[in-house]
BAVO-944610 format. One line per field, with one value per residue (C-alpha): residue in three letters; y, x, z; residue number from 0. Coordinates in steps of 0.02 Angstrom, whole numbers. Layout:
type ALA/...
v Y/...
u X/...
w Z/...
seq NUM/...
// end
This chain:
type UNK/UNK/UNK/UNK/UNK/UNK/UNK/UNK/UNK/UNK/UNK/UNK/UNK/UNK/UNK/UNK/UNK/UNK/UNK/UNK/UNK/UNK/UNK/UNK/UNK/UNK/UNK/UNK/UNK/UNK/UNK/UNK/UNK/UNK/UNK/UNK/UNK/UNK/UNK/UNK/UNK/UNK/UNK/UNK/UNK/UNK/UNK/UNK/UNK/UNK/UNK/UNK/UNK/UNK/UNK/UNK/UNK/UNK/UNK/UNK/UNK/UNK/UNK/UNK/UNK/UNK/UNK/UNK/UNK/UNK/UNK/UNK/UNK/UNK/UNK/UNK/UNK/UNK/UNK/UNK/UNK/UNK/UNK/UNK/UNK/UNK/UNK/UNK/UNK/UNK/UNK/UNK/UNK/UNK/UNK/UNK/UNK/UNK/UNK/UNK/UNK/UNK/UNK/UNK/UNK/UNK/UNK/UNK/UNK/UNK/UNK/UNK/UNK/UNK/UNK/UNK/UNK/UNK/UNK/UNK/UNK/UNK/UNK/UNK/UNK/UNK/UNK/UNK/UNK/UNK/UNK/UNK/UNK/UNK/UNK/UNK/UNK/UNK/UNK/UNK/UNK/UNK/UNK/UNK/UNK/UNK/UNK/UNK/UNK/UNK/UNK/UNK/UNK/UNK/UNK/UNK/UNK/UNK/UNK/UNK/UNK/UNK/UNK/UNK/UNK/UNK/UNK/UNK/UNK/UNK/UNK/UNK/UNK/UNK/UNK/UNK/UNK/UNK/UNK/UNK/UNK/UNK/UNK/UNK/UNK/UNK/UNK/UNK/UNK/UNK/UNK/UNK/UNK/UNK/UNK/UNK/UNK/UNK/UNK/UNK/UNK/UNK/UNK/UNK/UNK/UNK/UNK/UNK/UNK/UNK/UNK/UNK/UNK/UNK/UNK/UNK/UNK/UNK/UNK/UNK/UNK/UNK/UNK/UNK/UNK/UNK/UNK/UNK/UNK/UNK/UNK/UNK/UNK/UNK/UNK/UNK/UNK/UNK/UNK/UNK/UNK/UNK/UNK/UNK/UNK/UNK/UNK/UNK/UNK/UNK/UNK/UNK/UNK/UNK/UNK/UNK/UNK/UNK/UNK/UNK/UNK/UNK/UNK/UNK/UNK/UNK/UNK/UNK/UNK/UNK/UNK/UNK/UNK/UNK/UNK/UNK/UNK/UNK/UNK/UNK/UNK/UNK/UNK/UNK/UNK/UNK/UNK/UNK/UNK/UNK/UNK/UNK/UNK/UNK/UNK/UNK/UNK/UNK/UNK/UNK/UNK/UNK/UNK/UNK/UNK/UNK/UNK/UNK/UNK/UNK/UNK/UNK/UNK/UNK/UNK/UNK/UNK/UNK/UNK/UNK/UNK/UNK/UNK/UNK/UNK/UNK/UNK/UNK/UNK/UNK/UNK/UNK/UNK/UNK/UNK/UNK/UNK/UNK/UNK/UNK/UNK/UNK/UNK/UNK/UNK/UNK/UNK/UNK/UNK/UNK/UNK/UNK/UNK/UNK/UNK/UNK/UNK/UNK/UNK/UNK/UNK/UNK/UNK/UNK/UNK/UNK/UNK/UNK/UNK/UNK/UNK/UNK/UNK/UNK/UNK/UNK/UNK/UNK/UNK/UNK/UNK/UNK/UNK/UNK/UNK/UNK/UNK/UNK/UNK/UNK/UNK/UNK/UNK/UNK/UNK/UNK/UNK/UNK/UNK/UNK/UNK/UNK/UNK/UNK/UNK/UNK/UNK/UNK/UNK/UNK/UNK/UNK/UNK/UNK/UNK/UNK/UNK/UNK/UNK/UNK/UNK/UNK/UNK/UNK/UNK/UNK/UNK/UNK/UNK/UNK/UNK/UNK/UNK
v 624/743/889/1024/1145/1014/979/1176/1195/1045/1044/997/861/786/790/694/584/544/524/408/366/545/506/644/730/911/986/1182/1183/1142/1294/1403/1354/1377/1538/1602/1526/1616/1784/1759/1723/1909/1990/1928/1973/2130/2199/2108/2222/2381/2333/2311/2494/2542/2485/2574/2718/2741/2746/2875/2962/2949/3012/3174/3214/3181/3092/3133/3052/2901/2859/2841/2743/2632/2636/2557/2428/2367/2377/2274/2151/2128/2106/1986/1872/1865/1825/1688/1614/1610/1548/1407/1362/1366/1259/1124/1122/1126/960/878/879/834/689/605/615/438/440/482/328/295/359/143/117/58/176/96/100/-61/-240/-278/-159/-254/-306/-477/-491/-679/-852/-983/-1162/-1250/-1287/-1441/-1578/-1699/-1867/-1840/-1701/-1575/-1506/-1343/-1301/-1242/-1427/-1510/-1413/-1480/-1655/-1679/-1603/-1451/-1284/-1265/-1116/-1138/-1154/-977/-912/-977/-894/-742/-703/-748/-739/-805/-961/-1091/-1195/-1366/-1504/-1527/-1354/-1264/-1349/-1309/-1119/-1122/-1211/-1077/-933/-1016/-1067/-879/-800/-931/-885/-705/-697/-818/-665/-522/-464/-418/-511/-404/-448/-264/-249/-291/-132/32/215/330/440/279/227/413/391/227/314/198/355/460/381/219/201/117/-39/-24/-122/-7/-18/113/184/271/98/4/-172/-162/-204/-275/-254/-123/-17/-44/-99/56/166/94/254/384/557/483/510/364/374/329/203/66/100/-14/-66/-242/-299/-437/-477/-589/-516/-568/-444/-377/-305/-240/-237/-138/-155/-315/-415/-565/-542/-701/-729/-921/-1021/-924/-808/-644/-654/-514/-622/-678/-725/-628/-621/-419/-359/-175/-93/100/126/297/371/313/132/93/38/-101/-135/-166/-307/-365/-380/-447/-584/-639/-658/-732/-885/-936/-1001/-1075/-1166/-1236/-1265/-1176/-1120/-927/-774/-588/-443/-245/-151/-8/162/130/-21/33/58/225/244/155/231/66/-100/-292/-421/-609/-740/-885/-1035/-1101/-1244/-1177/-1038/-1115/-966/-862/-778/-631/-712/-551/-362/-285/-65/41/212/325/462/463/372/444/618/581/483/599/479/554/493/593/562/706/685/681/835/956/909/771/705/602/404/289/147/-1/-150/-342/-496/-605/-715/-712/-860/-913/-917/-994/-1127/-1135/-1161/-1283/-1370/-1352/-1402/-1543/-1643/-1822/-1921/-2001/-1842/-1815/-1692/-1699/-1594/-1471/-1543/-1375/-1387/-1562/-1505/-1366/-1536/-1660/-1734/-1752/-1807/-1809/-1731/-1849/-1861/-1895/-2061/-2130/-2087/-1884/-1801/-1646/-1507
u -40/-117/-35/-122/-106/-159/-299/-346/-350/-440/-537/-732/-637/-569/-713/-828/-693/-686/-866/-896/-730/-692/-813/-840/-683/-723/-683/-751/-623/-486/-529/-553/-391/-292/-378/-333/-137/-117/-184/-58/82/33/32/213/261/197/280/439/433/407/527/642/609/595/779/850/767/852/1014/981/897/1054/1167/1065/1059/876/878/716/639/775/706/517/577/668/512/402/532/520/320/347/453/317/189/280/303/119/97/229/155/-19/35/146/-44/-124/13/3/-173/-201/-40/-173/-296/-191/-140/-297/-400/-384/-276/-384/-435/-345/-475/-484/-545/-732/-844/-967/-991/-938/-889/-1027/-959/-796/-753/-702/-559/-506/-540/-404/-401/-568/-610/-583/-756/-742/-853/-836/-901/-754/-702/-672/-496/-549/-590/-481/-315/-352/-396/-227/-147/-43/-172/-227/-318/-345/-168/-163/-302/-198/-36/-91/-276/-439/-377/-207/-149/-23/54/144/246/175/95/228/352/187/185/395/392/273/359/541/443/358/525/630/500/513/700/694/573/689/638/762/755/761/736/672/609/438/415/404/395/270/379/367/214/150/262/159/-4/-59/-48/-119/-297/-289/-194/-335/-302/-125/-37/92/256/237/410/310/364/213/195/209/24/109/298/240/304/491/515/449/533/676/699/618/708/821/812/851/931/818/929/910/712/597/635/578/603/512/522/441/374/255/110/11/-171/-285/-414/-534/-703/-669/-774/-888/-804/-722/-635/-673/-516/-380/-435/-434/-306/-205/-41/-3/132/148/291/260/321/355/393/473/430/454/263/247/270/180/53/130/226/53/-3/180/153/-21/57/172/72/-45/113/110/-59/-56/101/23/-130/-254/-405/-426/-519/-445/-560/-515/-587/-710/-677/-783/-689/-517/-402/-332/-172/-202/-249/-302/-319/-313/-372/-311/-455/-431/-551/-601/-724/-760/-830/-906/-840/-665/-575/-441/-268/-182/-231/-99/-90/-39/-12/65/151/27/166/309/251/240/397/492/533/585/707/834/877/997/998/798/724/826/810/701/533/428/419/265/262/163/143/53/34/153/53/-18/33/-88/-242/-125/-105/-268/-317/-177/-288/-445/-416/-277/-398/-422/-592/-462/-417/-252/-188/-90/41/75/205/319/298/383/568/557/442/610/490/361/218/67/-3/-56/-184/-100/-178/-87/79/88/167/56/52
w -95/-256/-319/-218/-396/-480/-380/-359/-552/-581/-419/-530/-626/-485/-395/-535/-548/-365/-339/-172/-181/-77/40/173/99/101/-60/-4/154/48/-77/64/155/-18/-52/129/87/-52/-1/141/32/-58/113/153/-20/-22/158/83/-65/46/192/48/-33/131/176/14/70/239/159/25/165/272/132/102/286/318/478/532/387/416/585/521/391/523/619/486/449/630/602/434/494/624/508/401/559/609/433/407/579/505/319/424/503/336/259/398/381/164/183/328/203/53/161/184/12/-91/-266/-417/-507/-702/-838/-873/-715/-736/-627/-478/-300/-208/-243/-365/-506/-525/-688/-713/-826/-840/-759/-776/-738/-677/-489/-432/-418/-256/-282/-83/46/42/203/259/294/476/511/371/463/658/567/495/657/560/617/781/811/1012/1039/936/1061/1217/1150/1102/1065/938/746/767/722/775/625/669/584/383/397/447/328/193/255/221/66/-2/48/-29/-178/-200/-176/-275/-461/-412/-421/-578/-648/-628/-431/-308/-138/22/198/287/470/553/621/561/593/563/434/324/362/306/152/71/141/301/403/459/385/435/611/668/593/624/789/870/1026/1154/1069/914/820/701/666/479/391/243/148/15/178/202/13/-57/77/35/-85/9/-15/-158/-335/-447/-612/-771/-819/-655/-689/-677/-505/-450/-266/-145/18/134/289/446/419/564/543/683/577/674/630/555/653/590/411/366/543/535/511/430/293/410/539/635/588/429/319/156/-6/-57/-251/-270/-441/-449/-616/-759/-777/-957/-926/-742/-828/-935/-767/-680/-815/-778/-602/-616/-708/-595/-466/-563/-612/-447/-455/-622/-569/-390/-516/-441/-513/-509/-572/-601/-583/-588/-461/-475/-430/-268/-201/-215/-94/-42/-117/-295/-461/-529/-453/-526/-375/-404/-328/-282/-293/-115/-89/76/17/-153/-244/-273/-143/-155/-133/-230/-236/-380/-381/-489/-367/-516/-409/-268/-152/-219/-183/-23/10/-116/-247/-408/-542/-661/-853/-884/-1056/-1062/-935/-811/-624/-548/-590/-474/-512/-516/-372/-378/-264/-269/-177/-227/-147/36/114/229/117/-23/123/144/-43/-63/73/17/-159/-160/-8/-37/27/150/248/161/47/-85/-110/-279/-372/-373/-191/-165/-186/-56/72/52/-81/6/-99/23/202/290/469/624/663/500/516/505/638/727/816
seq 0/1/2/3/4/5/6/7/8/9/10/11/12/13/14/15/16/17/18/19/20/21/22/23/24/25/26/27/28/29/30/31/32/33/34/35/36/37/38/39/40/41/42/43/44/45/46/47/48/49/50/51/52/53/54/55/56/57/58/59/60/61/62/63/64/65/66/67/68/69/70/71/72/73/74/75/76/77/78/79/80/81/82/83/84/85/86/87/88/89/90/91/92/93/94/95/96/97/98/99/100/101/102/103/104/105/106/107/108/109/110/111/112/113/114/115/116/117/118/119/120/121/122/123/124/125/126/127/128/129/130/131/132/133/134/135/136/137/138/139/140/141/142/143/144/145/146/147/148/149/150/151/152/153/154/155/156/157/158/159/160/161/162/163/164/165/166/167/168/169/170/171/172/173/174/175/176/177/178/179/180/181/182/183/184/185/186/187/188/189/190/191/192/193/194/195/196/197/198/199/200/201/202/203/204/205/206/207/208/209/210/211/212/213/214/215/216/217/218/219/220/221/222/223/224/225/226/227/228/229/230/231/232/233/234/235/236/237/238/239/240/241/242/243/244/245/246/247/248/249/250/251/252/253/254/255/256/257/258/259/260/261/262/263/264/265/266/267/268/269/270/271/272/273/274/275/276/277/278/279/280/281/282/283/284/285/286/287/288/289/290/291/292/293/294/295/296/297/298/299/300/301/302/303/304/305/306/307/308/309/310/311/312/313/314/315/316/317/318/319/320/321/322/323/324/325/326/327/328/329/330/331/332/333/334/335/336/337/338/339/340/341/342/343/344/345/346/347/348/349/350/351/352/353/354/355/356/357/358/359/360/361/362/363/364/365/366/367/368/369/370/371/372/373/374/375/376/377/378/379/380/381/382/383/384/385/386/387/388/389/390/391/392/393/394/395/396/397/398/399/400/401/402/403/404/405/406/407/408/409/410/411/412/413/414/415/416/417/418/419/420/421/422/423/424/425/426/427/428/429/430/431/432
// end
């Protein structure tokens, strides 16, 4: 959420800075409804200052005898009071409706975030490692998965609906020893493991800035509960309402969650095989971080995320994101692709944000450095893909497939496979679903 001063001071620099990225937001509404709260904080104000002279009054009035004069004064206080109440009611009104607002415009983008519209203005920032070359037909990790009998995407269908997926034998055991291998070089890089719920309420959900925009995509229990959408959730409400001392700053915490994504809308976008499911298997990184570091902390984060790759020995690309393909709640954005032969090309595997305070204000995150500033100061938050799972899965897949349907797997992998050195089909000795 912005500073609503801020924003009211700055409202034409904001606004160029925004450009599409505010969409329909309605800039004029929010002046008027500030304009209208503040008169209404003068009108309470000003019958405060008169009930209070008035009130003085009646007892200087009462001490020279004049009780005539007392009882009008009386009178008017009752009529003040009055008048302050309709006008607290309305200001209450105004409030809730300037927060709505506040609530629902997008984080301004960092001044070295490049400016564009959509997915075309992305700034590449760094390829590493070189896709692989097959003297062999690749196959598609949609048909490559149901060969080796470890995905079966019917069986998701029959258990639940379109765009889940069942894993069994080799790719489950793949799909664990990712997620023990992601959160085993996290911990060796400084982040604190947590295990947080799957579900979440709407206070928190509010807090990281999923609500109230994007309930939509959001699934949800008829007891007010929400399937969480992704970790950044629980891990960075983890702190919401406390202030942190300087001194334990940065933070660094992972966790590995199911994610759940409605994804409405999402229709005929990727929803072959398993790059957009509703279920999905993700290790999150969060970072509370003091304002004049989180952006050091971002290239931090970026990195690690980015070592998982280069030690699985994938090929991947890094891009920052224009102002006009970020996501809500980030200031600036680094995605991590992933080479796929499927798709011939590089596909996100990572998204890393920087959200300065834009979470934090709404959470109420703030840290304290006594010696340094009086009070509390809001904190920066930022969160990455550490990696997703499932489409690491899928490039593990893709990439390490041999012309005789097997695949071999990473090195780094083998330990957490009972050294396991190779996936093979079903009709040569591997064990399906």
């Amino acid at each position: 959420m912005l500073d609503g001063r801020y924003l009211r001071d700055n409202l034409d620099a904001v606004r160029e800075r925004m450009g599409a990225r505010a969409g329909s937001w309605d800039f004029d509404r929010f002046v008027a409804l500030d304009d209208d709260r503040r008169r209404l904080i003068g009108e309470v104000e000003t019958r405060q200052s008169e009930r209070n002279a008035l009130s003085k009054g009646i007892g200087e009035m009462m001490k020279a005898g004049d009780r005539e004069a007392a009882e009008v004064a009386k009178t008017r206080v009752r009529d003040v009071n009055a008048e302050i109440e309709a006008f607290e009611s309305d200001l209450a009104t105004t409030d809730a409706a300037v927060r709505e607002m506040l609530l629902t415009i997008p984080n301004i983008p960092h001044e070295s975030v490049p400016t564009g519209c959509d997915e075309r203005d992305n700034v590449e920032v760094r390829r590493v490692g070189t896709p692989p070359t097959f003297d062999f037909e690749p196959v598609a990790h949609w048909d490559l998965g149901p060969g080796l009998g470890i995905i079966d995407f019917e069986r998701g269908v029959k258990l639940a609906k379109s765009r889940f997926v069942v894993l069994g034998a080799d790719g489950a055991r793949l799909n664990r020893a990712l997620i023990n291998f992601m959160l085993d070089t996290h911990g060796r890089r400084g982040y604190r493991e947590w295990s947080v719920p799957a579900m979440a309420n709407a206070e928190t959900l509010l807090g990281t800035g999923q609500l109230p925009k994007f309930e939509d995509d959001l699934f949800h229990t008829l007891e007010g509960l929400f399937l969480i959408p992704t970790a950044e959730v629980q891990l960075t409400n983890l702190h919401r309402d406390e202030v942190l001392d300087a001194d334990t700053l940065p933070r660094k915490y992972c966790a590995h969650t199911p994610c759940f994504r409605e994804e409405a809308g999402a229709a005929g976008r990727d929803t072959r095989g398993m790059i957009r499911v509703h279920q999905f298997d993700k290790v999150e990184l969060v970072k509370f971080s003091r304002p004049e570091t989180s952006m050091n902390e971002l290239e931090g984060m970026v990195s690690d995320a980015e070592y998982i790759l280069e030690q699985l020995g994938l090929a991947f690309r890094t891009i920052v994101l224009c102002t006009g393909d970020m996501g809500f709640g980030a200031c600036k954005t680094y995605d991590i692709e992933v080479w796929l032969p499927c798709y011939d090309g590089y596909k996100e595997i990572s998204s890393c944000s920087n959200c300065w305070d834009f979470q934090a204000r709404r959470a109420s995150i703030k840290f304290r450095s006594p010696g340094e500033f009086k009070g509390s100061r809001l904190l920066h938050t930022l969160n990455g893909s550490g990696l997703a799972v499932g489409r690491c899965l899928v490039a593990v897949l893709e990439n390490y497939q041999q012309a005789d349907g097997s695949v071999i797997v990473p090195e780094v992998l083998r330990p957490y496979m009972g050294g396991q050195e190779r996936i093979v089909p079903v009709a040569t000795g591997g064990s399906g679903a």
